[in-house]
N, C-alpha and C positions, 0 to 999 in steps of 0.2 A: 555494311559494317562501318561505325564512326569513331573516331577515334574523341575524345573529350581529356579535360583538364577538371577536377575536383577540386571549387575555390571552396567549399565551407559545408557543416556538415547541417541539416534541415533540423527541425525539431521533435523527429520519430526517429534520427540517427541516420539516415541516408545522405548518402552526399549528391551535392549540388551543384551540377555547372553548367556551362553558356551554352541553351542549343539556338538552331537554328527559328526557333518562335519563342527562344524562352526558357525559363528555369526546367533542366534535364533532372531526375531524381535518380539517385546511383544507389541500390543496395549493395551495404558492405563494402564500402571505399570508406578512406579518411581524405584528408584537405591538401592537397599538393598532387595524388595521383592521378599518374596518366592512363587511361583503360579505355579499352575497346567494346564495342558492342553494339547491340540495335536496338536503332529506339525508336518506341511506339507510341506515339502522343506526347506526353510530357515523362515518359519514362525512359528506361534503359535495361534492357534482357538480354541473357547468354553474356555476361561481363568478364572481360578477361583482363586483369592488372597488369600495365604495362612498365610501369616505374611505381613501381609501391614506395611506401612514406616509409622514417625512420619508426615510427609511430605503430606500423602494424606488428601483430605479433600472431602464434600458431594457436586458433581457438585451443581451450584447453577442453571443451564438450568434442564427445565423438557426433551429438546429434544438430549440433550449431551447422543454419543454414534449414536443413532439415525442418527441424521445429522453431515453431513462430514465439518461442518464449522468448529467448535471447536477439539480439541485432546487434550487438556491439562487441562481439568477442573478440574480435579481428585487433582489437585497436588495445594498445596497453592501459592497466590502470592509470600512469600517472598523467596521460592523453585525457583520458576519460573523467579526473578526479578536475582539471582544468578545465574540461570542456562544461563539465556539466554547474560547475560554479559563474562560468561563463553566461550561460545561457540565463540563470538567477538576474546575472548583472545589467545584463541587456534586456531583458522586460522591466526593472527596475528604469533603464536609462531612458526605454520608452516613454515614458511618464515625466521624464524629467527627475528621478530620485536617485541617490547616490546613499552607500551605507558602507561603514569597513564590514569586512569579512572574516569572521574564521575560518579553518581549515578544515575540509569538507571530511566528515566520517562515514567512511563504506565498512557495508557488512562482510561479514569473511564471506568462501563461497563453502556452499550446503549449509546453509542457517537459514533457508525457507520456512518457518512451521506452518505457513500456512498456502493452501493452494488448492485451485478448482482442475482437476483433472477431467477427461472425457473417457468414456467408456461406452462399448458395441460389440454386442454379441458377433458370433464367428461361427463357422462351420464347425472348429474344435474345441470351442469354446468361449474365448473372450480377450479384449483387443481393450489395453487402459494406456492412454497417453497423453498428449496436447495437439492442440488441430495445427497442421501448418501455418504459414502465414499468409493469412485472406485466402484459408481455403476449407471443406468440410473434412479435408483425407486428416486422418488422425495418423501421429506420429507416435508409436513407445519410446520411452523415453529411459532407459532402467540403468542410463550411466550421468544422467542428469547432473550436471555441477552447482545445481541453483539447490534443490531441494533437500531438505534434514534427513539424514541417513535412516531413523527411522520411517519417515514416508517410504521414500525407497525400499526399504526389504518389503514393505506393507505392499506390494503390488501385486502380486501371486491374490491378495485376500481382495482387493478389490473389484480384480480378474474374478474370482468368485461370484462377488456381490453383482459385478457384472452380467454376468450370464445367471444369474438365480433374477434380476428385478431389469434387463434387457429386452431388449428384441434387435434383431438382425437391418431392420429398418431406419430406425431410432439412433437417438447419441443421449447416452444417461451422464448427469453431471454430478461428482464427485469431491466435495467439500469437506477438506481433510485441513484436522491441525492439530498439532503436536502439541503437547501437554506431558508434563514431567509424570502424570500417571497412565498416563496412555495415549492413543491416537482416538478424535473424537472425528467422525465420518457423520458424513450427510448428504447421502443420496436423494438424486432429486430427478424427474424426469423417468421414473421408472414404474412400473408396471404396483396395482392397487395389491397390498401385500392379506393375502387371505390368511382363516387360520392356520393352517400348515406350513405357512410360509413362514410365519411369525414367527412358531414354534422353529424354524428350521433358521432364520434370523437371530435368535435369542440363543441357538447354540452357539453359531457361527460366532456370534461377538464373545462369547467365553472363550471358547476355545483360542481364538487366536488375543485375546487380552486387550479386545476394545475397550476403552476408557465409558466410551454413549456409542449409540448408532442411531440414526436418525435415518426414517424413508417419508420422504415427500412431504418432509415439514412435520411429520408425528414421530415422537422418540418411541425407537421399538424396546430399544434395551438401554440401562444404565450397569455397567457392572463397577464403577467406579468414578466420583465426579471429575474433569476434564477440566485441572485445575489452573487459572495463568496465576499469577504474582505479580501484583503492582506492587512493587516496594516492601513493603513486612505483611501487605494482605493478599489474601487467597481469594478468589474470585473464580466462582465458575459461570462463564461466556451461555446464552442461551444456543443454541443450533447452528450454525454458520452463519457468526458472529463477526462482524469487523473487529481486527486485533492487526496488530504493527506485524507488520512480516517477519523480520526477526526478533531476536532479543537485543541483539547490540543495537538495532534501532532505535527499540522500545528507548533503551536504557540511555542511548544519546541524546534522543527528543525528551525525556523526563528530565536528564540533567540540566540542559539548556532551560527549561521550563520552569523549574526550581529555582533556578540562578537567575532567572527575570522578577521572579513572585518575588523573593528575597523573605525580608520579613513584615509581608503583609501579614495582617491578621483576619481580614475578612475578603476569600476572594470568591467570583462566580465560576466555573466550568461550563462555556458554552458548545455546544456539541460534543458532553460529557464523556459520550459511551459506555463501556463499560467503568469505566473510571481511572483509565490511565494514566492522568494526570491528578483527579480529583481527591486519589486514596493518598499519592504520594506525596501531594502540598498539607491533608490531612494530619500529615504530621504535627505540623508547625501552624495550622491556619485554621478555621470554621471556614468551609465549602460548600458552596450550593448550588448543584449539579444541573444541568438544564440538559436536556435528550427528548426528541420525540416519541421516542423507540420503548416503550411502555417496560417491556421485557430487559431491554439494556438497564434501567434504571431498578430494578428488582435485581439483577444480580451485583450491579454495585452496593446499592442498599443492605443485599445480604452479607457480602463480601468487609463492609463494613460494619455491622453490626456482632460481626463475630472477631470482628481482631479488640487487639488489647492497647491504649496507648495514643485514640487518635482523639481529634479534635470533631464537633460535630460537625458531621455530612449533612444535609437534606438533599433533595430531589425534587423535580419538577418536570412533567411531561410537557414539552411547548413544541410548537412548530416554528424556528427562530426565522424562519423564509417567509412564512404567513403574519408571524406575532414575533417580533424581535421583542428584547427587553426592552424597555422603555428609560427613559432618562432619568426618571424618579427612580427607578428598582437599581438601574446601573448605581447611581452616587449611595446607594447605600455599601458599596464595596468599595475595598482599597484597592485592588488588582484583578485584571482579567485575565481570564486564558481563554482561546478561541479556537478552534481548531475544526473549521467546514471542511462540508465534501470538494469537490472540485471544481464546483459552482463557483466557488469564496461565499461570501456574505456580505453582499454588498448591501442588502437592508439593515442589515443589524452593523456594519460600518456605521452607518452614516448617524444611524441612533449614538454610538459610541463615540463618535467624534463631537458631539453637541453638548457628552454628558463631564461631568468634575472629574473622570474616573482619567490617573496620572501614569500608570505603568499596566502596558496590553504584555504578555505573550501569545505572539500570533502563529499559531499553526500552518503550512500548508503543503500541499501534494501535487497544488497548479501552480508555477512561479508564473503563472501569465493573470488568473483573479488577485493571485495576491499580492501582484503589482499596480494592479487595480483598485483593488481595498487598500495597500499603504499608501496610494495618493491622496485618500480620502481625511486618513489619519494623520499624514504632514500639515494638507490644505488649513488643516485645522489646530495646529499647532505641535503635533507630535512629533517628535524627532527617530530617526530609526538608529539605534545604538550601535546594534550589529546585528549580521544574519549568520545562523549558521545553520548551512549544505549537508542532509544527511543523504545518504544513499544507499537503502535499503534494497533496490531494484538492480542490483550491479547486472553489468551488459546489457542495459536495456538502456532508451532513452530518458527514463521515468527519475526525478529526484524531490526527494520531499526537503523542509528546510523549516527553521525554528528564527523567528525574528525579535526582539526585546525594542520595545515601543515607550519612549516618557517623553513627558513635558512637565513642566513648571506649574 
């Protein structure tokens, strides 16, 4: 048994301190505690707190620790709203870049709509929850603090869809998002649905007021489309679609996003999606939408051609990783918005930094690429106005963050 000191916490939320070869990794400690325990290579197991911080507080999940969703519930939000703006600042610092900051927006707790659950057949039936952490044992979850109250009571029906498209062997994945007309499911990893099954799938979604039901990538059933709302438009998501985990998210990263464009009149939407950004600058701007995702840009497209009031949308299927825009296509715009996966876009940067184009809002989910990508965009004369810290992922180590980019 060792006893250790926690100088700082890692960037998966585990605390960090001095062993005897080297950096010790602490689940579920903060920065000052003294805890005991054993440690196995560069880790630490069986951890017991010996001087807890001011800083901790009583998880408020009954399943925290348990399930691998959460790691940070130990520690207070206002720990956690500083920490995680923190860690922004210092991949920024890494690089050499400095930016003021707004005040980091967290989502309330149960505003999930959206999330991949696991599901495995059982001797009595059926077993839906999230896998531990680094591990295959699945955890139920049915007091969950993260997830939208409608997911929740929906588990009894998934437990269903469970054991009807399971096996006892197997782990079937569960692609569930809430939508103001229903809950839109997409089972995946599950057994080829014959016709009786269909038939017994197509009840099943009536009955319990599925929005879609989707198995293995084919929509079985539609009873009603599985609507989000970017701004004044209606937009229905193809199948286990990327969309912002919450609403308050959504609605923080659009504001931020808005308030960069200002009053451009002609901007581009790179890694468009469904058009979370592209419908709600539509207001005020002509947009034109770039997504690889063939399907994402058809329900944008439709989403937009059925509201009333907007400015024109286009679309473009590109691959921005393969085929970034080009310098010539950039200066035909007055503002960009960008928003990569968690790669960043360090190709389509470095086009961007070469091109006239004078005010970016920059999206991202990795503050580590896109301290990488705003080096590219200073280098080259761009100045960072301010970042602002969302955090949709609360108790976990994950924060996305909205940046506003101009030069002269």
């Amino acid at each position: 048994m060792s006893t250790v000191t926690i100088k700082r916490l890692g960037h998966q939320g585990d605390g960090i301190a001095d062993g005897p070869e080297g950096d010790i990794y602490v689940p579920f400690t903060l920065p000052g505690e003294t805890v005991e325990g054993d440690i196995v290579g560069d880790h630490m197991d069986n951890v017991r707190v010996i001087t807890p911080s001011p800083d901790r507080v009583k998880a408020p999940c009954s399943h925290f620790k348990s399930c691998g969703g959460c790691s940070l519930q130990h520690a207070a939000d206002g720990f956690l709203a500083v920490w995680k703006t923190d860690i922004i600042k210092s991949a920024l610092t890494a690089k050499g870049l400095k930016a003021p900051f707004r005040p980091i927006v967290t989502s309330p707790a149960n505003a999930r709509r959206r999330a991949t659950l696991a599901g495995r057949r059982t001797k009595k039936g059926a077993m839906v929850g999230f896998h531990a952490k680094a591990s295959d044992a699945l955890v139920p979850v049915p007091s969950c603090t993260l997830l939208h109250p409608d997911i929740l009571r929906a588990f009894p029906i998934f437990e269903e869809l469970t054991r009807l498209g399971g096996s006892r062997k197997g782990t079937v994945s569960i692609a569930v998002t809430y939508s103001a007309t229903g809950l839109d499911v997409a089972m995946g990893d599950v057994k080829t649905a014959d016709g009786p099954l269909l038939v017994e799938l197509g009840g099943l979604c009536e009955k319990h007021h599925l929005a879609r039901l989707s198995w293995n990538g084919d929509v079985i059933a539609t009873r009603t489309a599985p609507v989000q709302r970017f701004a004044t438009t209606s937009v229905t998501p193809p199948p286990g679609a990327f969309l912002q985990a919450t609403e308050a998210g959504q609605s923080a990263l659009t504001e931020a996003v808005c308030s960069i464009i200002g009053d451009a009149k002609q901007v581009v939407d790179l890694f468009a999606g469904c058009g979370t950004f592209s419908l709600p600058l539509a207001g005020t701007a002509a947009v034109h939408a770039v997504e690889s995702d063939d399907a994402y840009l058809a329900a944008l497209d439709a989403g937009w051609r059925n509201s009333n009031g907007l400015r024109e949308v286009t679309t473009e299927a590109r691959d921005l990783f393969r085929r970034p825009l080009l310098v010539a296509e950039l200066n035909k715009f007055d503002a960009v918005v960008i928003d990569p996966p968690r790669a960043g876009a360090k190709a389509q940067t470095e086009v961007l930094a070469q091109s006239k184009v004078a005010r970016i809002a920059f999206v991202s989910c990795n503050y580590v690429t896109f301290a990488r990508d705003a080096a590219v965009l200073v280098a080259a004369g761009f100045r960072i106005d301010w970042v602002q810290p969302v955090d949709q992922f609360r108790w976990s180590a994950h924060v996305e963050l909205v940046a506003a980019f101009s030069r002269d």
